[in-house]
C-alpha positions in Angstrom: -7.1 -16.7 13.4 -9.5 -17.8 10.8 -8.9 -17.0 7.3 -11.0 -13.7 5.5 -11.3 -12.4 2.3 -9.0 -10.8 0.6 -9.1 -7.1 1.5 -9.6 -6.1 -1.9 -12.5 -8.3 -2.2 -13.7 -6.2 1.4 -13.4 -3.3 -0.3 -15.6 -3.8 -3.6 -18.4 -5.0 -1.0 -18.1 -1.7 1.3 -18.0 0.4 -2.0 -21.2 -1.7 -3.1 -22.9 -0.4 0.6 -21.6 3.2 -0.1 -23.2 3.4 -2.9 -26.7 2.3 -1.5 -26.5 4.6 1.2 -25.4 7.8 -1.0 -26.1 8.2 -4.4 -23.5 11.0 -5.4 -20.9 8.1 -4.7 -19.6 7.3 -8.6 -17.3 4.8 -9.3 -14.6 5.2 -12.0 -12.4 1.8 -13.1 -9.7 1.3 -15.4 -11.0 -2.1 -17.2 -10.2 -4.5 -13.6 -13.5 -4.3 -12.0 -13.0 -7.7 -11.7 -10.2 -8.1 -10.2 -10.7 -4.8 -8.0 -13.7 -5.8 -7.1 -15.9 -2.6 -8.0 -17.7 -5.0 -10.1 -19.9 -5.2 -6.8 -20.8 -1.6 -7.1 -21.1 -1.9 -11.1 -23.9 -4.6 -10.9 -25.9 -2.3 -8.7 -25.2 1.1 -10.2 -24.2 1.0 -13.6 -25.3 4.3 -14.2 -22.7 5.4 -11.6 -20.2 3.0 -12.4 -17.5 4.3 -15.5 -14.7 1.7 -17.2 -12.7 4.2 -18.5 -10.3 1.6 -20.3 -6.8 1.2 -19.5 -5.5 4.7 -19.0 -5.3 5.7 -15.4 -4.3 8.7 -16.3 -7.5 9.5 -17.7 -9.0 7.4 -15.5 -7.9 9.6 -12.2 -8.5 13.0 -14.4 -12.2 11.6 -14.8 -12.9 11.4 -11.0 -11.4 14.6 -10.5 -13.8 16.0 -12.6 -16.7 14.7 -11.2 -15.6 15.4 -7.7 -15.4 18.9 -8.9 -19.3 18.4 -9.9 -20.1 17.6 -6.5 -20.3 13.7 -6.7 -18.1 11.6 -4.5 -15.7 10.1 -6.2 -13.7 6.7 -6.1 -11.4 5.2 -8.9 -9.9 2.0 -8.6 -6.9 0.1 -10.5 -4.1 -1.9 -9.3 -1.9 0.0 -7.0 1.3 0.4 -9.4 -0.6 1.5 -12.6 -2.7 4.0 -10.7 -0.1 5.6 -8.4 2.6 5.4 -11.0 1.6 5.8 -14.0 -1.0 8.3 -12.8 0.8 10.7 -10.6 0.7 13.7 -12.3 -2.9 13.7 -12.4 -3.2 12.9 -9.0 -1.1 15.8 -8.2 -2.9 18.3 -9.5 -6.2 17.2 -10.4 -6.9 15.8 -7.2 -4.4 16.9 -4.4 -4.0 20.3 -5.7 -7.4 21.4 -5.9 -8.4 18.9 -2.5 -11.0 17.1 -4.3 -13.0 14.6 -2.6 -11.4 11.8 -4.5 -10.8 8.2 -2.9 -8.2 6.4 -4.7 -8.1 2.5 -4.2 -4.8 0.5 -5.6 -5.3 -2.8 -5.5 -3.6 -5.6 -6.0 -0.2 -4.1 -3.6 2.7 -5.6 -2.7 5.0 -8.5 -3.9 2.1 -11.1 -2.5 0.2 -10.9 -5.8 2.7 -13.5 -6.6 3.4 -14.5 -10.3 1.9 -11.6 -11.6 5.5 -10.3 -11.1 7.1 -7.3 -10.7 5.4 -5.2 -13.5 2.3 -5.5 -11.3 3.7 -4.9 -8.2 3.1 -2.0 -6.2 5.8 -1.4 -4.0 6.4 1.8 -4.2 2.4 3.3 -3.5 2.3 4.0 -0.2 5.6 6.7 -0.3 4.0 8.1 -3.2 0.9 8.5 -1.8 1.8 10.2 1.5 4.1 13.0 -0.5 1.0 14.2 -2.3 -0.3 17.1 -0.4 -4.2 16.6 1.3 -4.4 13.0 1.3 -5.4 10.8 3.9 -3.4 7.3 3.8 -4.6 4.4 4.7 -3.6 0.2 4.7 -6.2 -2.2 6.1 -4.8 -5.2 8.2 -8.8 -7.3 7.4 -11.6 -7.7 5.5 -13.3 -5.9 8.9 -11.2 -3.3 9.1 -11.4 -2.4 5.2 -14.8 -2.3 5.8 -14.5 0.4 8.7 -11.7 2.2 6.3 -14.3 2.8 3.0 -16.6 4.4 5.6 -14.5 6.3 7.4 -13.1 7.6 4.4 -16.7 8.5 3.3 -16.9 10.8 5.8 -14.3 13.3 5.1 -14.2 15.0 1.8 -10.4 15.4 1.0 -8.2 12.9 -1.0 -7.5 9.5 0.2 -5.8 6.6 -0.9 -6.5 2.8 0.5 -4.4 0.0 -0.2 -5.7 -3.5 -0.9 -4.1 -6.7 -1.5 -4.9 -9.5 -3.8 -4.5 -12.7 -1.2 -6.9 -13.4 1.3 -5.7 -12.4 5.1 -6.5 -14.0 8.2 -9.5 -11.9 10.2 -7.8 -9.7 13.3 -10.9 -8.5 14.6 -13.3 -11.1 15.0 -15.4 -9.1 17.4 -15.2 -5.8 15.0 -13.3 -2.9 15.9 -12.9 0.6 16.8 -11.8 2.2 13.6 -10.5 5.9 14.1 -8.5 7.3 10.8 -5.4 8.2 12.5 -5.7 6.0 15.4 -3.7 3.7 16.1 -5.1 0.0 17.3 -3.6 -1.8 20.3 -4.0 -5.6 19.2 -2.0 -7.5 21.8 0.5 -5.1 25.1 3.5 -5.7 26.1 6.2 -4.3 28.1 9.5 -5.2 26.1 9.0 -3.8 22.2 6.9 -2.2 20.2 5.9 -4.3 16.6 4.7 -1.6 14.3 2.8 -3.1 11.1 -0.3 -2.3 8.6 -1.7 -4.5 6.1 -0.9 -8.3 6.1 1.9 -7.9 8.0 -0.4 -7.1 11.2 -1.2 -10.8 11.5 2.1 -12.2 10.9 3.2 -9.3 13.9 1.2 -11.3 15.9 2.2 -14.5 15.0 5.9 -13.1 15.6 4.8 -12.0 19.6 3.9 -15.2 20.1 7.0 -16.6 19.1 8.8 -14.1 21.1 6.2 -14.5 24.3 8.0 -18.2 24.1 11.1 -16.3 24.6 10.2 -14.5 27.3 9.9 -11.0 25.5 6.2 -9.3 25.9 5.7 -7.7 22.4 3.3 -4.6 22.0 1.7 -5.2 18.7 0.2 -1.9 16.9 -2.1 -2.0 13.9 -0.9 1.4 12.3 -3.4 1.2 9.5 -3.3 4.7 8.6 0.0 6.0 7.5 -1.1 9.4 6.9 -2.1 11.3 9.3 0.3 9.0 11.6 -0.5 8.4 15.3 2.1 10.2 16.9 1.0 9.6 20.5 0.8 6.3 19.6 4.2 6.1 18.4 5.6 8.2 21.6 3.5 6.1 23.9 5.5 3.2 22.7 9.0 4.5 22.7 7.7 5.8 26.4 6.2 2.5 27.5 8.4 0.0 25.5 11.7 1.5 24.5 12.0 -0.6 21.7 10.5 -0.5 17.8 10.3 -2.8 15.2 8.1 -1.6 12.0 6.7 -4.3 9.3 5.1 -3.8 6.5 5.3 -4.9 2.9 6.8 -2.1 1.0 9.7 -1.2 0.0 12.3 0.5 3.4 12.0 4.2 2.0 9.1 6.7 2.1 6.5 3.9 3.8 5.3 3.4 7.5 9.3 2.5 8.6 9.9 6.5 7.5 6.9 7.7 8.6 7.7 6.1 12.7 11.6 6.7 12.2 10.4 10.6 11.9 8.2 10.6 14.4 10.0 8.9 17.1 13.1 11.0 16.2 11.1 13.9 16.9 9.6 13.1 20.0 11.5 10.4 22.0 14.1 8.2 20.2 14.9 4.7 20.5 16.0 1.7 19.3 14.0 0.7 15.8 14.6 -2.1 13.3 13.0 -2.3 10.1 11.1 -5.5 8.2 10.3 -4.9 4.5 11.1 -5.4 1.2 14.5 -3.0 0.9 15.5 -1.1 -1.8 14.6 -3.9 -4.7 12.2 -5.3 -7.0 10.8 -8.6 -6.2 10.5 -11.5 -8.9 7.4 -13.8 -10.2 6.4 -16.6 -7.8 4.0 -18.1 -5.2 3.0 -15.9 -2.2 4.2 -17.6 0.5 7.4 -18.5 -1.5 8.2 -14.6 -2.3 7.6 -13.3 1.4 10.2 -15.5 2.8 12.7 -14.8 0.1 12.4 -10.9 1.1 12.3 -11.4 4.6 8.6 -10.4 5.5 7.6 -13.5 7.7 7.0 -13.6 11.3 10.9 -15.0 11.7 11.9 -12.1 10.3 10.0 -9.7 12.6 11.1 -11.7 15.4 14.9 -11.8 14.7 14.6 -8.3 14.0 12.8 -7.9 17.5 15.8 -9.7 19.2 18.5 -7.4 17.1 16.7 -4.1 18.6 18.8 -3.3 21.7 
């Protein structure tokens, strides 16, 4: 797989066509346009672009508002300072009422590096899936982030997308078939199930590879929405594959591992291992350095892969 941009950078060029395409789309930022990318949109519509300074609070109350207006409304920040420090407002200025609100947090996970904890957002996609109304969704690629900003554009309830700060490898080359709450099938197989979203789709694959070598044929799913969650998808595998291992770069409670645990509880349960970040904070440090230390490499997926029985 050939390396893409980063999926944040994805995003800021999809908002840039949204906003060409529909002109109640409005952008509100909190001063990191730049780093979020809806700098894009804010070269071409400055009248439709607002830097409301740093206060995502305000910030999220401001898109609420002119949802409520009628315009389509999309505020950006980094995922921690807009998911926690804004929850409240999200609550009930967005969820509450059902605005038609996209929230994009940027900048997730412990792979922003030496940034450091304070700017980590670890914590954003359990948050996200307990508020009420929203749609929840974490982009493996630059094409796939792409599909996700117009697919979200189509429905008009609350929605939160994830983006990350590093650039990912490209999964779908050819394009693909982007369905919110669908499931994709990137590579069958017989003997497991890998679930993953979000950076951790290519490192899945990478890890069925490594297990292919060991003779073990590993399904790998790219569960990019969280929220609604594919159940058939999820029962198919238990059905097919009897086995489950779930990656993604959050911490173990409240993300995609809880979301797959409840759903194949409910329907047909099996086996299931777990790859994340646990129940910690991560430290400063380089990328690649920092995923190994908290066990979110295509090793880890694989020994977790061989520990499911």
């Amino acid at each position: 797989m050939r390396m893409g941009k980063a999926t944040r950078e994805a995003f800021g060029q999809a908002l840039a066509k949204l906003g060409e395409a529909d002109r109640n789309v409005v952008v509100v930022d909190g001063d990191v346009h730049n780093s979020t990318h809806t700098d894009f949109f804010m070269k071409k519509f400055p009248e439709r672009f607002f830097n409301v300074g740093i206060a995502e609070s305000d910030m999220v109350g401001i898109a609420g508002g002119l949802a409520s207006c009628g315009k389509r409304a999309w505020a950006s920040s980094f995922a921690c300072f807009v998911m926690c420090n804004a929850y409240d407002q999200l609550r009930m200025s967005v969820a509450f009422p059902c605005l038609d609100v996209k929230v994009c947090g940027t900048h997730a996970g412990i792979s922003i590096g030496e940034d450091g904890p304070s700017q980590m957002g670890i914590e954003d996609v359990s948050l996200a899936c307990s508020l009420p109304n929203f749609t929840v969704v974490v982009p493996a690629d630059e094409v796939s982030m792409d599909k996700a900003v117009h697919a979200l554009a189509a429905i008009k309830t609350p929605a939160y997308l994830r983006a990350g700060r590093p650039k990912v490898p490209v999964i779908y080359e050819n394009g693909c078939d982007f369905q919110l709450g669908k499931a994709i099938k990137v590579r069958d197989g017989k003997d497991l199930t890998i679930i993953a979203n979000g950076l951790m789709v290519a490192l899945a694959l990478d890890a069925a590879g490594q297990l292919a070598a060991k003779g073990v044929q590993a399904r790998v799913l790219d569960m990019h929405t969280v929220k609604p969650l594919d159940d058939a998808a999820v029962l198919a595998a238990c059905r097919e594959t009897g086995r489950i291992v779930v990656a993604e770069e959050h911490l173990a409670h409240g993300g995609l591992g809880s979301a797959v645990a409840m759903s194949a509880a409910r329907q047909h349960p099996v086996p299931m291992r777990f790859v994340n970040i646990g129940d910690t904070f991560a430290e400063s440090g380089d990328e690649k350095g920092l995923l190994k230390k908290y066990g979110l490499t295509a090793e880890d997926i694989v020994k977790a892969a061989l520990e499911a029985k």
